[in-house]
PLY file of the C-alpha trace (Angstrom):
ply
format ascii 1.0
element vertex 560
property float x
property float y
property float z
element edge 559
property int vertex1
property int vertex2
end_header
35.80 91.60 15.45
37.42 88.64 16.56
41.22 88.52 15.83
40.11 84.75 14.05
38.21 86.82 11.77
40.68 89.00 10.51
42.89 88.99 7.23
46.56 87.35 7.57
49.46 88.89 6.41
52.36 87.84 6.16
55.93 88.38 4.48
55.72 84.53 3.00
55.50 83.79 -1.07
55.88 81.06 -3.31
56.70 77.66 -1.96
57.30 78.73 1.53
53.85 79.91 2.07
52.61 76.64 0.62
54.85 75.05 3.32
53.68 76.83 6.16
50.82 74.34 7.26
48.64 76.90 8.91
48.33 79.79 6.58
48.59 77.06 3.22
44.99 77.14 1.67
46.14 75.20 -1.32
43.60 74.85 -4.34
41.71 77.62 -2.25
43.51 80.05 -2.55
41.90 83.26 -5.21
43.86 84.02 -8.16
44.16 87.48 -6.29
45.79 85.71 -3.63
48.08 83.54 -6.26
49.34 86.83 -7.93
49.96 88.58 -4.78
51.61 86.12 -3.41
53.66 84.85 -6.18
51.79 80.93 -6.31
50.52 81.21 -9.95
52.27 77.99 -11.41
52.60 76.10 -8.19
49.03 75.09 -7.79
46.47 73.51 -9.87
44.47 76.30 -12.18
41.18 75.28 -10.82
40.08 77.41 -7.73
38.38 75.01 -4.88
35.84 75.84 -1.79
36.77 74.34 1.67
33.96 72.43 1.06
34.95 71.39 -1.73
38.41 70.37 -0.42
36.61 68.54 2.16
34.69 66.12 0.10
38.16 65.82 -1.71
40.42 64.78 1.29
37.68 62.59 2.68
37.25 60.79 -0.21
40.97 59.73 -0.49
40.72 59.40 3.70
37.90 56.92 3.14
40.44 54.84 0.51
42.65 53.83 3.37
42.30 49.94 4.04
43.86 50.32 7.25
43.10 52.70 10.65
46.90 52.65 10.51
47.04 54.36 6.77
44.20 56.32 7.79
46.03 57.79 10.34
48.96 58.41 8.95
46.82 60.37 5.94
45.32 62.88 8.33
48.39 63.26 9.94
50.15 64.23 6.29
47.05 66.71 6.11
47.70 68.01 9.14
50.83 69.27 8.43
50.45 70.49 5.24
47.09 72.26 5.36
45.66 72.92 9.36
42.85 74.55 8.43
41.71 71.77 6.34
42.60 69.24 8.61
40.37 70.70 10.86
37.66 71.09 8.69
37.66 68.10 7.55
37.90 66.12 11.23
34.98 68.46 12.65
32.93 67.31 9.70
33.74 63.52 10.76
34.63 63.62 14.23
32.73 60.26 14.97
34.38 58.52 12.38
37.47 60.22 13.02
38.14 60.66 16.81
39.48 56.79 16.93
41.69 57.38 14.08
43.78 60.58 15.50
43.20 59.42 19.30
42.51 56.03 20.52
43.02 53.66 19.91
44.96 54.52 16.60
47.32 56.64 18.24
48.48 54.36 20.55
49.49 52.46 17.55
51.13 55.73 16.14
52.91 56.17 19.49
54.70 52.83 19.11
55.84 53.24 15.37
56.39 56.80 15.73
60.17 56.54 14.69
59.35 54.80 11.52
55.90 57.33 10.91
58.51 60.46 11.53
58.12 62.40 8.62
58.18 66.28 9.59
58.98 68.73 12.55
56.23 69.10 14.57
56.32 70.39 18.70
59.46 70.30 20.80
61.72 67.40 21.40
63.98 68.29 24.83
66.30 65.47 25.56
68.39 65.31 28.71
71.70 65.89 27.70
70.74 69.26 26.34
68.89 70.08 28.94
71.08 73.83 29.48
69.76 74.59 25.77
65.61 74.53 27.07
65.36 78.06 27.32
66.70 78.71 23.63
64.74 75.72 22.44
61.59 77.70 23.46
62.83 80.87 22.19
63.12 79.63 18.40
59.05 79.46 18.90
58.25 83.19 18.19
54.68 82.22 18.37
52.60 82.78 21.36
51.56 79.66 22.79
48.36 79.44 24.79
48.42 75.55 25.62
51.42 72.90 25.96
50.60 68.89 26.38
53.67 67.68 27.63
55.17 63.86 27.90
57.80 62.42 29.21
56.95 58.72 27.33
56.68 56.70 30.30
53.17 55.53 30.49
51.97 56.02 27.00
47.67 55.10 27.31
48.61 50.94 28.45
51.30 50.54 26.34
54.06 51.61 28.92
57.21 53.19 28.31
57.21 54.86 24.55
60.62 57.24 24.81
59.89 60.22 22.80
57.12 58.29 20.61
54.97 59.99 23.19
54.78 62.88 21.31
52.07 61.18 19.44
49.70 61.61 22.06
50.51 65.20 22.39
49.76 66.11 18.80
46.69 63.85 19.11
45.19 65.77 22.50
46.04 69.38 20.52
44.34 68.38 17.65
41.53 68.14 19.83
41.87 71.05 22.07
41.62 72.77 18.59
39.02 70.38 16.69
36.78 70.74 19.61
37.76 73.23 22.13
38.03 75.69 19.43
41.98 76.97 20.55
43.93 78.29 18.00
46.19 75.25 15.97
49.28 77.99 15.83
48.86 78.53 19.56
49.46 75.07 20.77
52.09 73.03 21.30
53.24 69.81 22.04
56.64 68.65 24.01
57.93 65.52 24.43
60.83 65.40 27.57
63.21 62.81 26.44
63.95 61.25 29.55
65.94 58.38 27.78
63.83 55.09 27.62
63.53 51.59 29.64
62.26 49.77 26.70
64.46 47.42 25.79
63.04 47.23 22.12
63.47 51.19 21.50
66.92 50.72 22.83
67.41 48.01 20.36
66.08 49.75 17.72
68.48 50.97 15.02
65.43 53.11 13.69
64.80 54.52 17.05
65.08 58.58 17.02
65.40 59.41 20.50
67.95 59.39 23.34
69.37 55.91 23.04
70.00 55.87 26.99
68.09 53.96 29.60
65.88 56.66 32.34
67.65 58.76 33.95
67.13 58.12 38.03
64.61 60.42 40.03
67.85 62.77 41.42
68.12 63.97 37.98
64.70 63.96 36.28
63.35 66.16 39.47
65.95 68.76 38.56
65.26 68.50 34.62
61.63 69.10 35.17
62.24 72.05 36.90
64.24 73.67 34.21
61.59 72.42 32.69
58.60 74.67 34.08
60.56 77.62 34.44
61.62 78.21 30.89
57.92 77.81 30.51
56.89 79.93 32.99
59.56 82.52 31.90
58.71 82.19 28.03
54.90 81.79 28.13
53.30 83.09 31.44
50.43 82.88 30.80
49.75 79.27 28.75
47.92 76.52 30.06
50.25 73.24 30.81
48.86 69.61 30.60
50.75 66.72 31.69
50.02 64.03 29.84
51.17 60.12 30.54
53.44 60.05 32.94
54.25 56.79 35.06
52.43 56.99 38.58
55.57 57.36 40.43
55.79 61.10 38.86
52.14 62.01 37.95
51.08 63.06 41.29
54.32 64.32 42.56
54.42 66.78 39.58
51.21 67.68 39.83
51.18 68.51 43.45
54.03 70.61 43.50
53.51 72.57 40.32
49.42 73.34 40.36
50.50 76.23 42.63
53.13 77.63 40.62
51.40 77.67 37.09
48.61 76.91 34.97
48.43 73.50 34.85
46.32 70.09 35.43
47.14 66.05 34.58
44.54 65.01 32.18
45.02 61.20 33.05
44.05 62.11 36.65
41.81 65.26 36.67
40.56 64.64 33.18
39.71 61.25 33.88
38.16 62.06 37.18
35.94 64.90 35.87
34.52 62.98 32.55
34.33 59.53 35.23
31.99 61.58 37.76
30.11 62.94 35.18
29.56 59.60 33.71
28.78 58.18 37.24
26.76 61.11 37.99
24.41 60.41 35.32
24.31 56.54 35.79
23.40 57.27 39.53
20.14 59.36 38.17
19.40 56.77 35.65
19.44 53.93 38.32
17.44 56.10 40.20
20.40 56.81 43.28
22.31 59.75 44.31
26.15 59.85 44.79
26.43 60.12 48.51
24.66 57.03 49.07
26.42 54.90 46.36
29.57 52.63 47.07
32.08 52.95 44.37
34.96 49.44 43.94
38.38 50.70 41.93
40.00 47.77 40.00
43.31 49.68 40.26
45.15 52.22 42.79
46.93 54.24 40.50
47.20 57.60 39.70
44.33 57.53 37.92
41.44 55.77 39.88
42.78 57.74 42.91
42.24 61.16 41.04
38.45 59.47 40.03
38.09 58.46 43.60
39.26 61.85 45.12
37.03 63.98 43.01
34.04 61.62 44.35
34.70 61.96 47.70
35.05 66.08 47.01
31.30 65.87 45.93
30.09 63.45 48.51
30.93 66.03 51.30
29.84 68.67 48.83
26.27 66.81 49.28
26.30 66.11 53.08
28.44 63.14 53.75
31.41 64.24 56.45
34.96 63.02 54.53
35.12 59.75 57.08
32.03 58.91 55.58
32.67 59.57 51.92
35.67 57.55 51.76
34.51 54.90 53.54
32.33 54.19 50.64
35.46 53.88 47.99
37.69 50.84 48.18
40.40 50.67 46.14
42.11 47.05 44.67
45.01 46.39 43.13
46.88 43.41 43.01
47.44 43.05 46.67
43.75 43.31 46.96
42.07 46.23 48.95
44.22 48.84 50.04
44.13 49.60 53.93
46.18 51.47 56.41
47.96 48.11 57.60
50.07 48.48 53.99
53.42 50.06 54.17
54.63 50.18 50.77
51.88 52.91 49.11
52.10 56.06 47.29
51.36 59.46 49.38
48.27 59.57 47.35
47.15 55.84 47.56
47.61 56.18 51.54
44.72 59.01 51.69
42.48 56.21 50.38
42.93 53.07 52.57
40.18 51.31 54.10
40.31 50.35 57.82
41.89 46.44 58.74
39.92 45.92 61.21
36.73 46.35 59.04
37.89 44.42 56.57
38.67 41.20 58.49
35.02 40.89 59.67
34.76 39.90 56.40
36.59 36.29 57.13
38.57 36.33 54.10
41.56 34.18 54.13
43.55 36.93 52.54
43.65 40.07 51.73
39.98 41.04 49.86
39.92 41.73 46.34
37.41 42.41 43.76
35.12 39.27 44.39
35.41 39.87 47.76
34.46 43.23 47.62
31.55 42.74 45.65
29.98 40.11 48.27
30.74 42.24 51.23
30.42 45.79 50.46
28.29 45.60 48.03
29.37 48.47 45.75
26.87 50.16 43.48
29.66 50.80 40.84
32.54 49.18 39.94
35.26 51.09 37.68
38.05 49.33 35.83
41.44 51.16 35.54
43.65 48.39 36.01
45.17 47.78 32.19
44.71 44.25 32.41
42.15 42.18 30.41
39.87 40.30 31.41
39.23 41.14 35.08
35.76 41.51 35.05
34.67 38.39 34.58
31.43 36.84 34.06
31.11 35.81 38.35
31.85 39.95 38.74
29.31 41.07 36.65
26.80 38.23 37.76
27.32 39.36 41.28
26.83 42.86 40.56
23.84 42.22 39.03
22.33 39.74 41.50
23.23 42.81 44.09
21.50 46.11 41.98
18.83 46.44 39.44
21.41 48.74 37.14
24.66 47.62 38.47
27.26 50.16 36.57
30.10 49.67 35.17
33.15 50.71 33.71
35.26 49.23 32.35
37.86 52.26 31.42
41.24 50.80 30.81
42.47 51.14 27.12
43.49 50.64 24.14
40.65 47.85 23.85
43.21 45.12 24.31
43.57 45.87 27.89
39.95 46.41 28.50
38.42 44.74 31.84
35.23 43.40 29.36
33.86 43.94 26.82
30.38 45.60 26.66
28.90 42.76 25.02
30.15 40.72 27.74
29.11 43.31 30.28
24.85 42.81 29.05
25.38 39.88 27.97
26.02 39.06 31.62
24.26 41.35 33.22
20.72 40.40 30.88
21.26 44.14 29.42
20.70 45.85 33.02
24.27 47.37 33.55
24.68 51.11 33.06
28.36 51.00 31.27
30.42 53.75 30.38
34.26 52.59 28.64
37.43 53.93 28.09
37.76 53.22 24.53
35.25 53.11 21.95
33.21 50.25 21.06
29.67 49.47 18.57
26.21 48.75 19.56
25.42 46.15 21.10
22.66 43.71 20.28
20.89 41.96 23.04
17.21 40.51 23.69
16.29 42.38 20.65
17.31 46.02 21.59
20.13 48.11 20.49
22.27 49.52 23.13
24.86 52.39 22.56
27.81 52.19 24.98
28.87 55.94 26.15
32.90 56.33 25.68
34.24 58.05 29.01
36.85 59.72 26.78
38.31 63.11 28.32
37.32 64.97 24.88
34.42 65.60 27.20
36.32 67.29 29.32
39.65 69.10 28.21
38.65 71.10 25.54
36.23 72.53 27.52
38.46 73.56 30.10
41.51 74.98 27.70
38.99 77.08 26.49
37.16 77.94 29.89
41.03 79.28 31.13
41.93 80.81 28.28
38.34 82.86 27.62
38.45 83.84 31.13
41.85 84.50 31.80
42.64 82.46 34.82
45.82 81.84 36.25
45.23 77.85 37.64
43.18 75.14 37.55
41.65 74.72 41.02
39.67 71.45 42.16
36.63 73.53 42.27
36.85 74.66 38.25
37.10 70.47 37.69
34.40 69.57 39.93
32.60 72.68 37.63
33.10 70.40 34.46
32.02 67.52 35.83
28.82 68.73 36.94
27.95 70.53 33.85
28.58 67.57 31.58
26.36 65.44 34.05
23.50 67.79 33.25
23.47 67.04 29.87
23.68 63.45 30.22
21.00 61.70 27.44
19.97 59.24 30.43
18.87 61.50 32.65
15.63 61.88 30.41
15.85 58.19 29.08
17.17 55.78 31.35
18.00 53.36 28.29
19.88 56.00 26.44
23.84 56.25 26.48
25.14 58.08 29.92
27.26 60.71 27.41
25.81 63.19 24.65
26.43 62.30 21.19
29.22 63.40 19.46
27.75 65.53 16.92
26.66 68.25 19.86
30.34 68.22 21.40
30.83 71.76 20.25
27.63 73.05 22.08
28.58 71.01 25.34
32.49 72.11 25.40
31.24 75.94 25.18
28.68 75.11 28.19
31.37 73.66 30.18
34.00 76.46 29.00
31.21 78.49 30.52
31.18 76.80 34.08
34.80 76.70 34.31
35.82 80.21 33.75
32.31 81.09 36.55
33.63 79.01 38.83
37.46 80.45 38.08
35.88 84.08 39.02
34.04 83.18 41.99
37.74 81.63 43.46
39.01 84.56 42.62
41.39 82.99 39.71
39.88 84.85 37.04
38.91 88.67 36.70
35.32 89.09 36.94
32.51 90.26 34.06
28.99 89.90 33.74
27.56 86.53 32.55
26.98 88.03 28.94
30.29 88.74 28.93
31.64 85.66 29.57
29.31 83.73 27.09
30.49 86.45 24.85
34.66 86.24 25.29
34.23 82.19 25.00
32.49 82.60 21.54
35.08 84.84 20.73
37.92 83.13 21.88
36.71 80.14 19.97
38.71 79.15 16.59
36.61 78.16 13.80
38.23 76.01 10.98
37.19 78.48 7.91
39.90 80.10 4.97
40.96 83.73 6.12
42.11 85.93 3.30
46.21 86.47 3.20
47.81 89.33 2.73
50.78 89.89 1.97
52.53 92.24 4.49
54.02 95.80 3.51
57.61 95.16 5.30
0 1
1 2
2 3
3 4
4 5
5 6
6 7
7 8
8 9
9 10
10 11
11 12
12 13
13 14
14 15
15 16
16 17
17 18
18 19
19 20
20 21
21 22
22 23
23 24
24 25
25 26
26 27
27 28
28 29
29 30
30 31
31 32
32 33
33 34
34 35
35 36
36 37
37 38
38 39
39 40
40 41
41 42
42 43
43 44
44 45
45 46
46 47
47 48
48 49
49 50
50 51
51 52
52 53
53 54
54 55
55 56
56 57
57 58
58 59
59 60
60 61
61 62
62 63
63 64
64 65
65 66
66 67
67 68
68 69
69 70
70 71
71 72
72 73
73 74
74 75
75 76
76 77
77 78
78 79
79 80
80 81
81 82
82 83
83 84
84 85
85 86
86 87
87 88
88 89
89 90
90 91
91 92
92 93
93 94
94 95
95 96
96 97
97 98
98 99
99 100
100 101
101 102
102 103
103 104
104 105
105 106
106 107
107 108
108 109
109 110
110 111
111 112
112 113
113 114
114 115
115 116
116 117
117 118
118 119
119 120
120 121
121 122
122 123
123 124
124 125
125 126
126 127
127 128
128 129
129 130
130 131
131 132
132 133
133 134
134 135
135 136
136 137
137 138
138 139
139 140
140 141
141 142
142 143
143 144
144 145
145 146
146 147
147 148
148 149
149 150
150 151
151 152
152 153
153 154
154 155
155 156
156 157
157 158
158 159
159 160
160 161
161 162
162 163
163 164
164 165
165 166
166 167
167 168
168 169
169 170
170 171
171 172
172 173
173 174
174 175
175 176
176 177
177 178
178 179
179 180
180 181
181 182
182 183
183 184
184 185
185 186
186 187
187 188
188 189
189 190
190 191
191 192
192 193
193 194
194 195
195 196
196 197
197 198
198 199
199 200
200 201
201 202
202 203
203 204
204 205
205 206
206 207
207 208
208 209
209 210
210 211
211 212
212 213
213 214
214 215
215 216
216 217
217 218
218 219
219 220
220 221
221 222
222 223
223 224
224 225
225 226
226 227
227 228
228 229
229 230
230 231
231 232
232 233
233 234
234 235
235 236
236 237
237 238
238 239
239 240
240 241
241 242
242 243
243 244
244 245
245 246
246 247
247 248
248 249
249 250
250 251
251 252
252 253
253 254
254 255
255 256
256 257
257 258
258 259
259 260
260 261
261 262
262 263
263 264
264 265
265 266
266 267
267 268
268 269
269 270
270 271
271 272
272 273
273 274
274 275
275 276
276 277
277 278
278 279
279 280
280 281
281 282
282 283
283 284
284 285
285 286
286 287
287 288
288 289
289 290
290 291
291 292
292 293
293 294
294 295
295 296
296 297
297 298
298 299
299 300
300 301
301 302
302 303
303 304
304 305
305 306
306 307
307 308
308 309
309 310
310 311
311 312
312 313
313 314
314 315
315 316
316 317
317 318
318 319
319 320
320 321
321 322
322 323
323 324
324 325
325 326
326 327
327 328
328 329
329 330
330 331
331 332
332 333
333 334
334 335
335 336
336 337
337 338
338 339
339 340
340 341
341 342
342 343
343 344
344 345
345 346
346 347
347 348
348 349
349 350
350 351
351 352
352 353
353 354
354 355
355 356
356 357
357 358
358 359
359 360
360 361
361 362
362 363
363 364
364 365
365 366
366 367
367 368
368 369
369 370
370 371
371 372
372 373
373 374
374 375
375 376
376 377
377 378
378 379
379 380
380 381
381 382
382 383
383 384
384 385
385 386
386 387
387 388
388 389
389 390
390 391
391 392
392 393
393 394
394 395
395 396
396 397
397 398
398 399
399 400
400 401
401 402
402 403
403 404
404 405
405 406
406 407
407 408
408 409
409 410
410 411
411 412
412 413
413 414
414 415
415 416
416 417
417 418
418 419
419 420
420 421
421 422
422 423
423 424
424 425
425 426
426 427
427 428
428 429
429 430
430 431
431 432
432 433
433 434
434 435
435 436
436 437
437 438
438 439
439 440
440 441
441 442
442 443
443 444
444 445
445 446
446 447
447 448
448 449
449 450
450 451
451 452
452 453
453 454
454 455
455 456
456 457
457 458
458 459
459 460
460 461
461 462
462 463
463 464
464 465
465 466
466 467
467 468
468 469
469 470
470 471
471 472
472 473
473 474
474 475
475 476
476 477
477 478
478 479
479 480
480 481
481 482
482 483
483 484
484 485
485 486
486 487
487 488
488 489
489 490
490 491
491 492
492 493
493 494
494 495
495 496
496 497
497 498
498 499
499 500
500 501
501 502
502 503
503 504
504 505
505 506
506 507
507 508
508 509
509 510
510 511
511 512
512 513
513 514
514 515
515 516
516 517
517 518
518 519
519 520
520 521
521 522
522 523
523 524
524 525
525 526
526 527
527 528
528 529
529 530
530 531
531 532
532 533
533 534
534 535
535 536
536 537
537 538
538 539
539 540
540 541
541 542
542 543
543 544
544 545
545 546
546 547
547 548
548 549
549 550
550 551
551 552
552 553
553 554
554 555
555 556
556 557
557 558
558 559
């Protein structure tokens, strides 16, 4: 029997139970359960159903006038009753998903001091920085998966100070929602770095270190307390690093993959669900990925992690890695990067194109998007610049003149900061692009057909790969186990059967994707050698029952 199957007991009664947000059942709990555990009187007489609750909680969720108050409902449900929360968002999750993630959240991020209601994760400022290994110890839980922030690069609305932990409650909720991990075995930590924002500095409401960032000789040091009380307290958990500013992204990521269990979601998350996407707009424009040329609006940490991963499957299907990246250029607001720039990032330098090929072009400057376009020619061009507006209407004119399904995507988000719109996009294009975005957006209507715009949102991705680790036991997240993810969610792209259909499945079959990704994750951890092995059955077997399901267990209460 699964251990999510079993009864809960527990030494709680009365009002503290009904405190305790992940064993509180409310009006579901039997009148067994209300005599045994001393709740007769507290509660409502009438005994409800989950389902029941459900239709309940949605109603009043459906009330809200705002996304704002909508949010900030589920987010009172969440922390009074988990397993109805859950219930509740896997019943909705369409409707939902933008309300706890983005674009909402980003929203939540930036009012989080005046949203604060209860204690929820781990807040580790600076100046107690000798008290991390007791703050971790006061968590007697075991904890299976961390999203951590430091609040620096909070989605594109920069530097958030500890409102960050917003987007580390959001990303559990769906590690849990979808990926099926246990709510009581996550956690989220915000590293309170101090903040530059001058308006969270100003802010007499503001509940975190009122101090500006500390300098990189003292937040390397702090980050390695950091991952060893982790490493010391929970072994064995799964760490994702989650916003931080693309001076430290990389950095951190390079030097701690090795050490722990860990990944960046903004750049291997990204990556994975962005090849997938392109993967499956390749088929659908009838191409493969090793002869495609692939234009970055932005060289951050980001786009390179999108344009590494490429260039991994590109040799992976033939091309030598000279000739793979010669087919990614990267732009930022220099224009192209190439190797006669002095001032890049370790990881931007890896992805330069050549000088000397680029002045045969005749540009009077240095090349940028336009540029690019004319010359090279890409087959795809992929926005992750957070700036508005970039593709404009001569971009996506060009790119269309150039390819019969030019693709596009436009990733950056929230949708202020998006490159274009997807109206814009067919609109321009006359409905030929193949577009995959970063935030979510309707149907469009165009020449009298409907088309559904795929979100490349990492829900595709994550979940699937908490639970992949965890069922399998591995002990890090290797490129290989990524490039595993991304290839499995291609597979089930809707457009490789219709070209005309959205480049991602539907939300409603999330669940039966994330388990089939899970699945190629924890194979590909076993044949690295970074997970015991089993038999396939088995396998399919410990991810079912490592899976959490949001249903009422019966409580107990305990003998001692």
């Amino acid at each position: 029997m699964s251990e999510h199957n079993q009864s809960i007991h527990t030494g709680l009664t009365g009002r503290l139970l009904l405190e305790n947000s992940f064993l509180n059942k409310g009006t579901a709990f039997s009148m067994e359960e209300r005599s045994e555990l001393e709740l007769h009187g507290l509660l409502p007489p009438r005994v409800e159903s989950l389902e029941e609750q459900c239709h309940r909680a949605y109603k009043s969720f459906s009330a809200k006038q705002t996304p704002m108050l909508k949010h900030i409902y589920l987010r009172a449900l969440q922390d009074t009753n988990e397993t109805l929360f859950y219930a509740l968002l896997q019943r909705h999750l369409q409707e939902m998903l933008p309300i706890i993630y983005t674009p909402v959240v980003g929203q939540a991020c930036q009012r989080f001091s005046d949203l604060y209601r209860r204690p929820r994760g781990v807040f580790i400022a600076y100046p107690q920085r000798e008290h991390i290994k007791a703050m971790l110890t006061n968590f007697k839980r075991n904890i299976e998966v961390i999203v951590v922030t430091d609040g620096e690069r909070i989605l594109g609305l920069g530097d958030q100070g500890i409102g960050g932990m917003g987007i580390c409650i959001g990303k559990l909720s769906l590690y849990s929602a979808v990926g099926g991990i246990a709510p009581n075995k996550t956690l989220p930590i915000a590293l309170d770095c101090g903040t530059n924002s001058r308006q969270l500095l100003n802010d007499p409401n503001y509940l975190g270190w009122r101090h500006e960032r500390i300098s990189d000789d003292e937040y390397y040091p702090f980050l390695e307390e950091f991952i060893c009380a982790v490493k010391q307290r929970w072994p064995k958990a799964l760490l994702q690093f989650e916003d931080f500013a693309i001076n430290h992204a990389t950095p951190l990521l390079e030097k701690y993959r090795g050490a722990l269990c860990c990944f960046n979601d903004d750049i291997q998350g990204t990556a994975a669900v962005t090849t997938a996407s392109l993967l499956a707009a390749a088929s659908a424009a009838g191409k493969s990925l090793e002869e495609m040329t692939v234009a970055f609006l932005g060289a951050g940490s980001a786009g390179c992690g999108i344009a590494e991963q490429l260039i991994r499957l590109m040799v992976g299907r033939g091309l030598s890695e000279e000739e793979a990246r010669q087919r990614i250029f990267m732009i930022d607001h220099c224009g192209v990067l190439h190797d006669g720039m002095t001032d890049l990032h370790p990881f931007q330098q890896r992805l330069v194109q050549r000088y000397d090929d680029l002045s045969r072009w005749g540009c009077a400057d240095n090349p940028g998007l336009v540029e690019v376009i004319t010359h090279a020619r890409p087959d795809a061009i992929i926005g992750v610049s957070g700036q508005p507006g970039l593709f404009t209407q001569e971009v996506i004119e060009t790119m269309a003149q150039h390819h019969e399904r030019p693709i596009i995507f436009p990733l950056s988000n929230p949708i202020s900061q998006v490159e274009a719109t997807p109206e814009q996009i067919i609109t321009w294009s006359e409905g030929r692009a193949l577009i995959a975005t970063g935030s979510p957006f309707e149907p469009v209507e165009f020449g009298g057909k409907r088309y559904k715009v795929a979100q490349c949102n990492n829900i595709y991705i994550f979940p699937g790969l908490g639970l992949g680790v965890l069922a399998s036991g591995a002990t890090r997240v290797s490129d290989g186990m990524l490039d595993a993810a991304a290839e499995q969610l291609a597979t089930v792209s809707p457009a490789i059967t219709n070209p005309e259909a959205p480049l991602l499945p539907e939300l409603h079959c999330i669940h039966q994707v994330t388990d089939e990704i899970a699945i190629a994750v924890a194979r590909k951890a076993q044949e690295e050698g970074l997970a015991p092995p089993c038999e396939q059955a088995a396998l399919e077997a410990n991810v079912k029952a490592k899976r959490w399901n949001a249903e009422y267990r019966p409580v107990c209460l305990s003998d001692s």
